[in-house]
DSSP file (Angstrom, degrees, kcal/mol; ACC not computed):
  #  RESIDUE AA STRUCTURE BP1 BP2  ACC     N-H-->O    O-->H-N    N-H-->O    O-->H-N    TCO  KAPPA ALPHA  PHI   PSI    X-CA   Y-CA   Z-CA
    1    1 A X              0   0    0      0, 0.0     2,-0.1     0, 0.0     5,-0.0   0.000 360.0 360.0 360.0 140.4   -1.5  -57.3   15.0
    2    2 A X        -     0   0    0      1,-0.0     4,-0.3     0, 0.0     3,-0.1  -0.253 360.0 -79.8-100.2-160.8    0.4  -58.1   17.7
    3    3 A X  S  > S+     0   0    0      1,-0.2     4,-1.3     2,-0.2     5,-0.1   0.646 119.7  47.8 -61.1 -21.0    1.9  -55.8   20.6
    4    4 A X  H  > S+     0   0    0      1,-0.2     4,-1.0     2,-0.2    -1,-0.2   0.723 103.9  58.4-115.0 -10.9    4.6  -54.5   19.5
    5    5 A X  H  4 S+     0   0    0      2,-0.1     4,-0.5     3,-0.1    -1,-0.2   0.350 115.1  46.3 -80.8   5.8    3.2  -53.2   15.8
    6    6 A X  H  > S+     0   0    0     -4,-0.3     4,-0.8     3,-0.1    -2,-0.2   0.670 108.8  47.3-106.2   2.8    0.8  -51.4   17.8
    7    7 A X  H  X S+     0   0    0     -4,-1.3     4,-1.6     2,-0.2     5,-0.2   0.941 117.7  47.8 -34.7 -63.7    3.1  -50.1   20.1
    8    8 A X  H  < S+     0   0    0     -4,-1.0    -3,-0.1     1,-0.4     4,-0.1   0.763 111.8  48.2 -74.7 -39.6    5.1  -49.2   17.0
    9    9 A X  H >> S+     0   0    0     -4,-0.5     3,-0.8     1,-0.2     4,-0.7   0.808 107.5  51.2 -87.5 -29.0    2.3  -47.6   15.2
   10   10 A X  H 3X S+     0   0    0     -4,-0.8     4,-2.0     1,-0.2     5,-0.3   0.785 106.7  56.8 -94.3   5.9    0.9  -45.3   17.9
   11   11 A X  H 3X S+     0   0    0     -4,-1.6     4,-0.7     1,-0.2    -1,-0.2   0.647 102.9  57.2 -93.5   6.7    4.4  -43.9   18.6
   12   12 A X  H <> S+     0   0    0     -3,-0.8     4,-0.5    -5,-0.2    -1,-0.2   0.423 105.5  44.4-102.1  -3.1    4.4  -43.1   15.4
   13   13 A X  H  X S+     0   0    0     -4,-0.7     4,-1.2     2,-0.1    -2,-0.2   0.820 111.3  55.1-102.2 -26.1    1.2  -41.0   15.5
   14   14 A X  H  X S+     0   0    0     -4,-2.0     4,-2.3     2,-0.2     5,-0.4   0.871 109.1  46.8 -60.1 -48.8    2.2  -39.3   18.6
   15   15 A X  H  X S+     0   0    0     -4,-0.7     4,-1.8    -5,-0.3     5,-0.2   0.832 115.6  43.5 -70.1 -64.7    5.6  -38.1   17.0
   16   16 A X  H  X S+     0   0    0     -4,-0.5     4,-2.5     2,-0.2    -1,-0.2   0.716 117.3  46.1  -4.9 -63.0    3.9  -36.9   14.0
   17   17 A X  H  X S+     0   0    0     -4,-1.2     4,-1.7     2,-0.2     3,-0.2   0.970 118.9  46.8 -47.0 -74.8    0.9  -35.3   16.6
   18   18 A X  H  X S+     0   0    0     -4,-2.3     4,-3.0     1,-0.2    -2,-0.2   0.722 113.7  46.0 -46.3 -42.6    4.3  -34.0   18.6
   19   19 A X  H  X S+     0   0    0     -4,-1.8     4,-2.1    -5,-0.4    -1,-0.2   0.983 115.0  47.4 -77.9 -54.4    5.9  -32.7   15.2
   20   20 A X  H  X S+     0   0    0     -4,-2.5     4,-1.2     1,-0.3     3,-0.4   0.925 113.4  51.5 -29.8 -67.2    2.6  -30.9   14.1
   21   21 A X  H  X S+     0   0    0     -4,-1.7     4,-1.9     1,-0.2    -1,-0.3   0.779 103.7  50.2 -53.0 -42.4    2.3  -29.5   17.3
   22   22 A X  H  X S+     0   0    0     -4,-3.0     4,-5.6     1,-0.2    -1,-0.2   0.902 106.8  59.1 -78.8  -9.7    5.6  -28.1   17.6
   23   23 A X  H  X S+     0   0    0     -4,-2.1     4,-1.4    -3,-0.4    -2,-0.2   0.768 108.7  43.8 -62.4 -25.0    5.1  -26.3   14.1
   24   24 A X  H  X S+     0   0    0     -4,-1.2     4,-0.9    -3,-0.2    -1,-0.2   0.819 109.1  56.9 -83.5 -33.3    2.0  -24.5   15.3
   25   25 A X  H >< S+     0   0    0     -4,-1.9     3,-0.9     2,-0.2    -2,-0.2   0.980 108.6  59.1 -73.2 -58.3    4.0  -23.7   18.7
   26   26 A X  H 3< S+     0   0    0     -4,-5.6     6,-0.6     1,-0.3    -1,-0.2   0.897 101.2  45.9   9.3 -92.4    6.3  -22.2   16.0
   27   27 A X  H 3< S+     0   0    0     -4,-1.4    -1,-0.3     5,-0.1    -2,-0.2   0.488 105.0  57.9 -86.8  15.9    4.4  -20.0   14.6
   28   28 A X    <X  +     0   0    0     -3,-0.9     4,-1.0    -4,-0.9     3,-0.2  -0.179  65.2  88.7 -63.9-172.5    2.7  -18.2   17.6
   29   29 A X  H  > S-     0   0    0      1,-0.2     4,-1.9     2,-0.2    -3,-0.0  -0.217  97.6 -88.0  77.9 166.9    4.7  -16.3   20.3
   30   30 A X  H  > S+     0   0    0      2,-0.2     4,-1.0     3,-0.1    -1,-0.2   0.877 126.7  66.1 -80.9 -21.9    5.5  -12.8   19.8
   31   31 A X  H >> S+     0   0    0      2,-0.2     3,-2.8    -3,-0.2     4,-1.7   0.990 111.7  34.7 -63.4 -78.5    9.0  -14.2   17.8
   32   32 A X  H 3X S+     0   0    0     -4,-1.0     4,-2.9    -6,-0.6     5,-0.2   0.854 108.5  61.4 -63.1 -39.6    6.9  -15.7   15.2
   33   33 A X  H 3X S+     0   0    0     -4,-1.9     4,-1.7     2,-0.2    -1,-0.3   0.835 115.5  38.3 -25.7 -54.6    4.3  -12.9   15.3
   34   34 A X  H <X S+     0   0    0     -3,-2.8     4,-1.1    -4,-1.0     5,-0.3   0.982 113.0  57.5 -71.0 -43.3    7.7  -10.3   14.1
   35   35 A X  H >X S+     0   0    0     -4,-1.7     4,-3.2     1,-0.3     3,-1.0   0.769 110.9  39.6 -61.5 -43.0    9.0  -12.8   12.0
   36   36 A X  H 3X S+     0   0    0     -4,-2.9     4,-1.6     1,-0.2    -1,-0.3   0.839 112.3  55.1 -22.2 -72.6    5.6  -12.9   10.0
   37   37 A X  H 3< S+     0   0    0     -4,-1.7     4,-0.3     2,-0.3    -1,-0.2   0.475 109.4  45.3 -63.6 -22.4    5.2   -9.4   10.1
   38   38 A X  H XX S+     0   0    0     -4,-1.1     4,-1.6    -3,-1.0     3,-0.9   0.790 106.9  60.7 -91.9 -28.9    8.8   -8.6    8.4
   39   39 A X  H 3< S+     0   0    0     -4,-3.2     3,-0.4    -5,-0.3    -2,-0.3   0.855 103.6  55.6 -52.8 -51.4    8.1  -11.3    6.0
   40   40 A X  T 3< S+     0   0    0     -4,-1.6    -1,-0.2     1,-0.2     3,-0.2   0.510 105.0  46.3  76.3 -95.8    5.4   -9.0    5.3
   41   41 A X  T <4 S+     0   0    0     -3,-0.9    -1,-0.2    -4,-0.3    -2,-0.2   0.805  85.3  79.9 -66.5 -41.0    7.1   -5.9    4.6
   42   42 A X  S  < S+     0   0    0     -4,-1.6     2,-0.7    -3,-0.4    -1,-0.2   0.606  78.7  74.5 -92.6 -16.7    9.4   -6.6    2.7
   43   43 A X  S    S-     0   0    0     -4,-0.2     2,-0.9    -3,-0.2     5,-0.2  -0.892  78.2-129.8 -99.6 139.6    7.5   -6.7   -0.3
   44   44 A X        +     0   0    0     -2,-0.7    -2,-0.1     4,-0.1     2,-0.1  -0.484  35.5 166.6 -68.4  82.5    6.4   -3.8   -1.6
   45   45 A X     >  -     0   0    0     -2,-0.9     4,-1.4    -4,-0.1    -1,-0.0  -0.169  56.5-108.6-105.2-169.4    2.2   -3.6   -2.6
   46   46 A X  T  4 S+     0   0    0      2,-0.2    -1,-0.1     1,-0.2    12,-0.1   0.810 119.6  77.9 -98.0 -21.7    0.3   -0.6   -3.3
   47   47 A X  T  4 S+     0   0    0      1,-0.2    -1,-0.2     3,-0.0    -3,-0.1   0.891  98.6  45.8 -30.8 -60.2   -1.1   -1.5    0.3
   48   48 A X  T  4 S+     0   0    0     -5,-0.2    -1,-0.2    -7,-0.0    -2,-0.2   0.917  95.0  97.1 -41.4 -64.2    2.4    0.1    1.5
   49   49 A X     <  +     0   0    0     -4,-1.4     2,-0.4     4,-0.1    -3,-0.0  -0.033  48.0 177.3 -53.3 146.8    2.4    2.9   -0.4
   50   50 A X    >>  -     0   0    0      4,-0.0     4,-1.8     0, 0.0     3,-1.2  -0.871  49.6 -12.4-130.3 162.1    1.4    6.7    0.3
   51   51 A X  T 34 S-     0   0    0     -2,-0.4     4,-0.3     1,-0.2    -2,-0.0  -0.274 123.2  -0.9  76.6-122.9    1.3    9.4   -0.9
   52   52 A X  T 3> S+     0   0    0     -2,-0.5     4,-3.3     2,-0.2     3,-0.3   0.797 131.1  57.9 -73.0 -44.4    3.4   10.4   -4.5
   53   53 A X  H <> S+     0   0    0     -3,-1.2     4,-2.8     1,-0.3    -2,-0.2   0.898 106.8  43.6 -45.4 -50.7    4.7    6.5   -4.5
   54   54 A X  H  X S+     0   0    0     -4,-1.8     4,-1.6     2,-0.2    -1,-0.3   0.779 115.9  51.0 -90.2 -10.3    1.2    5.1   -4.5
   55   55 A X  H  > S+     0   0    0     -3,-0.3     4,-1.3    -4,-0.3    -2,-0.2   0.985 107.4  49.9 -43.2 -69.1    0.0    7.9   -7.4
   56   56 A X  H >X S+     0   0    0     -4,-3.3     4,-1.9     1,-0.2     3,-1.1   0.953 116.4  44.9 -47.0 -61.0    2.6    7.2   -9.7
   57   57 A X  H >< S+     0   0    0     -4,-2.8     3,-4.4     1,-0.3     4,-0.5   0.857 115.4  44.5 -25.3 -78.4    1.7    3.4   -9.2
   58   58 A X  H 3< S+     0   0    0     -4,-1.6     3,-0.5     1,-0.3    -1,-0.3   0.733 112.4  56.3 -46.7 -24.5   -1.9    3.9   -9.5
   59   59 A X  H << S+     0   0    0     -4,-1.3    -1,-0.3    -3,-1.1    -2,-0.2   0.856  95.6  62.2 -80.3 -31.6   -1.2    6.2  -12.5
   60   60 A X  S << S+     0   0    0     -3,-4.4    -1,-0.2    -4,-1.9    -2,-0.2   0.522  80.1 107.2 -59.4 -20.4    0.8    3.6  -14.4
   61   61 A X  S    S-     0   0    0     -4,-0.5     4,-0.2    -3,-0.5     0, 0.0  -0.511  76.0-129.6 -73.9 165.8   -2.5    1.2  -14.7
   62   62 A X  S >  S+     0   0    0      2,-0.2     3,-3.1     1,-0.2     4,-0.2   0.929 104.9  56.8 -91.8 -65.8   -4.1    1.1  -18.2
   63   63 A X  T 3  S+     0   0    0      1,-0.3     4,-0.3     2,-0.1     3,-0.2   0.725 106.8  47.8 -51.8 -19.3   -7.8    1.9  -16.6
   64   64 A X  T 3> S+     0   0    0      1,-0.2     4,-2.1    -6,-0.1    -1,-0.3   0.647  86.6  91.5-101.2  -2.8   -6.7    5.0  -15.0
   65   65 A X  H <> S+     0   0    0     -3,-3.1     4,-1.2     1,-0.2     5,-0.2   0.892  85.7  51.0 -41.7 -53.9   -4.9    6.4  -18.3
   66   66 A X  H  > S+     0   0    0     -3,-0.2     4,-1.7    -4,-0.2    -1,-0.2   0.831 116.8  45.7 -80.6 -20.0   -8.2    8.4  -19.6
   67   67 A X  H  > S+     0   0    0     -4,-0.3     4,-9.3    -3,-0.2    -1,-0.2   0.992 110.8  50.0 -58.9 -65.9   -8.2   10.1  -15.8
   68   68 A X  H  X S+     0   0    0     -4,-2.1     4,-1.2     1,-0.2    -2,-0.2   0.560 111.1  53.2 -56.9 -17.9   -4.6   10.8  -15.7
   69   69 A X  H  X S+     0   0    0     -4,-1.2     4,-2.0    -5,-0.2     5,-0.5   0.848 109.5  41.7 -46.5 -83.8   -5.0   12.4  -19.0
   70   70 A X  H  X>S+     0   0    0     -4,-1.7     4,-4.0     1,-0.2     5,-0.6   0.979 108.8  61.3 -25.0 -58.0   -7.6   14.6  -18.3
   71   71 A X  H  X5S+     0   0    0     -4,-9.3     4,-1.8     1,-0.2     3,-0.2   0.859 110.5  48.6 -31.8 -57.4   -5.7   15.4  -14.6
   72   72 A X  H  X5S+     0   0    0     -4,-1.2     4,-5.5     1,-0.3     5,-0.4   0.871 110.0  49.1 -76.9 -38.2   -2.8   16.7  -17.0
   73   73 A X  H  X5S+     0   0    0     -4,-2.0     4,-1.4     1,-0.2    -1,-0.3   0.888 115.3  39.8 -59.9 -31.0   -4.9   18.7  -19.2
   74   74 A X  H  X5S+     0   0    0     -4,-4.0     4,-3.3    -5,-0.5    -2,-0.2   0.909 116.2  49.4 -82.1 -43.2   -6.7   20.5  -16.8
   75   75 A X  H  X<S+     0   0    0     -4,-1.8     4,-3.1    -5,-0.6    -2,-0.1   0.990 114.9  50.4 -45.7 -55.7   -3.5   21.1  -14.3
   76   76 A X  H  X S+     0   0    0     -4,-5.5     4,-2.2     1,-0.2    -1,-0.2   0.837 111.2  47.2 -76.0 -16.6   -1.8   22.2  -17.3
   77   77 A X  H  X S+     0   0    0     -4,-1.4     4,-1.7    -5,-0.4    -1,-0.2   0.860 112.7  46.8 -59.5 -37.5   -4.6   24.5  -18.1
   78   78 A X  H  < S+     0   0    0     -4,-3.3    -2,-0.2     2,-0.2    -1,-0.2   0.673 106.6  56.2 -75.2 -19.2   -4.7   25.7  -15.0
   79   79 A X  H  X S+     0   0    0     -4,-3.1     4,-2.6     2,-0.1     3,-0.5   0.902 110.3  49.9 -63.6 -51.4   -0.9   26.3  -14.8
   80   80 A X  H >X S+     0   0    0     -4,-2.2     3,-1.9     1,-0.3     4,-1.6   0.910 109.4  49.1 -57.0 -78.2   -1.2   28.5  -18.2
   81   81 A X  H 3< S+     0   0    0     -4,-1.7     4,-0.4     1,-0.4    -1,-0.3   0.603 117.8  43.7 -75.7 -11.5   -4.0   30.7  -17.0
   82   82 A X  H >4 S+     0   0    0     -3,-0.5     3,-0.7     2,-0.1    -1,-0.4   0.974 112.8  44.1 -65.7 -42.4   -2.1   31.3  -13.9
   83   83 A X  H << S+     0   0    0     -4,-2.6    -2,-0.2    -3,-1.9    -3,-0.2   0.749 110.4  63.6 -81.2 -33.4    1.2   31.8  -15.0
   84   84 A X  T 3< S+     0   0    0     -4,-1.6     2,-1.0    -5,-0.3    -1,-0.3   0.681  79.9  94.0 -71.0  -9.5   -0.5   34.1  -17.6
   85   85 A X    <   -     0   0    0     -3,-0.7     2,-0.4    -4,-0.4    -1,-0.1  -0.681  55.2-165.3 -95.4 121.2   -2.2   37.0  -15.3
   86   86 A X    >>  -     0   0    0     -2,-1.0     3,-2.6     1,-0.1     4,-1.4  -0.627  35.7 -88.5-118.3-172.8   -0.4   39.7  -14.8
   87   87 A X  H 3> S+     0   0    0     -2,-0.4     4,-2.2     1,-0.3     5,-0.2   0.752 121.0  52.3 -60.1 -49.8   -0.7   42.0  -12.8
   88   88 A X  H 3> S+     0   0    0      1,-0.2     4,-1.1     2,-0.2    -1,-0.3   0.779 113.2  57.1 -16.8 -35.2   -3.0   44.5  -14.6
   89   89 A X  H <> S+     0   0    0     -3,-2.6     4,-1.7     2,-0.3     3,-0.5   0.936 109.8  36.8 -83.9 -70.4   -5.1   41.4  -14.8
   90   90 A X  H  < S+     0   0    0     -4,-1.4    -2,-0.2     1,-0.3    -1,-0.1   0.764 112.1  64.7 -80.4  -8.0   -5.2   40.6  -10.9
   91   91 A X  H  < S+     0   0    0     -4,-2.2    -1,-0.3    -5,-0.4    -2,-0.3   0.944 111.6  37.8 -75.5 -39.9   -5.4   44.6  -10.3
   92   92 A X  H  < S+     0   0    0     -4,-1.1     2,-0.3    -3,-0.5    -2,-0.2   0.373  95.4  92.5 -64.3 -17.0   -8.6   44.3  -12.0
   93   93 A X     <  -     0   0    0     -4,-1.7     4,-0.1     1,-0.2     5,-0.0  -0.802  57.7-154.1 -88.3 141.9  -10.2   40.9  -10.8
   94   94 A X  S >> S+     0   0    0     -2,-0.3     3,-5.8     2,-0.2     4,-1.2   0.977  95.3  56.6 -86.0 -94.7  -12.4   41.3   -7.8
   95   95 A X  H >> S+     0   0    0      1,-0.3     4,-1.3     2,-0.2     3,-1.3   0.436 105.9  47.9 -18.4 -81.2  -11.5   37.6   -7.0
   96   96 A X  H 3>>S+     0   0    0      1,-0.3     5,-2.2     2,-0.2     4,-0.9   0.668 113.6  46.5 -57.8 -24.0   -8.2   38.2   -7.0
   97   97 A X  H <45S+     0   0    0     -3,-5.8    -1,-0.3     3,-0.2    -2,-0.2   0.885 112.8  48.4 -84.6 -36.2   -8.6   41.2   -4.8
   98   98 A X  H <<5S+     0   0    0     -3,-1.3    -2,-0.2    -4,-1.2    -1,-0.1   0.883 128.5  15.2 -52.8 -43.0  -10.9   39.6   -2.4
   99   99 A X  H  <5S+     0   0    0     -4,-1.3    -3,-0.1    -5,-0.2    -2,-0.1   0.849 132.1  35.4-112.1 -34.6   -8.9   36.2   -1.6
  100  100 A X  T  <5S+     0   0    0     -4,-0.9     2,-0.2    -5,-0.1    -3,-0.2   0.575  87.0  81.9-146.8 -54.8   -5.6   36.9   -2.9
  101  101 A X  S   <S-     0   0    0     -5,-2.2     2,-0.2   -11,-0.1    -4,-0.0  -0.477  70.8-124.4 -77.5 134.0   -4.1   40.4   -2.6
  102  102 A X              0   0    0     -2,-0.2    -2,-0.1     1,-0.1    -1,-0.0  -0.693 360.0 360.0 -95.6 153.9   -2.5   41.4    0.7
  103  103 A X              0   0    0     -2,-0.2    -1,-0.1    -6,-0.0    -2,-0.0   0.505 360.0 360.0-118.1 360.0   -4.0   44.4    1.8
């Protein structure tokens, strides 16, 4: 090789080194750091979610059907037998007179 292909070839491994380099210089700083971080967001994982949002999800999966069955049967059991004492009923429960009844 003479001088001036290996001139030619290591200034081509320094811009390449230079171009690498400014792609890592890229992504650091606090700029790339937000940019990241909205890229991020902005989809929507169950990681994100709280609350009612991340239920419903969770509730939608095929393995959690036989739970979320049950939950309903028992809520809704526990809705009837509320909505069904009446007051004779909670005049007569010691529970109800203990925790419940304002005195």
């Amino acid at each position: 090789m003479d001088d001036a292909a290996k001139k030619l070839e290591i200034e081509n491994f320094f811009k390449q080194q230079m171009e690498t380099s400014k792609k890592t210089w890229e992504m650091r700083g606090k700029e790339a750091r937000i940019a990241a971080h909205q890229a991020r967001q902005s989809v929507k994982t169950w990681r994100n979610m709280k609350g009612m949002e991340l239920m419903i999800h969770e509730a939608g999966h095929a393995g959690n059907r036989p739970f979320v069955m049950g939950l309903a049967v028992i809520a809704g059991f526990a809705f009837y037998t509320q909505a069904s004492l009446g007051e004779d009923a909670k005049k007569d429960s010691d529970y109800w007179q203990a925790f419940h009844a304002k005195h």
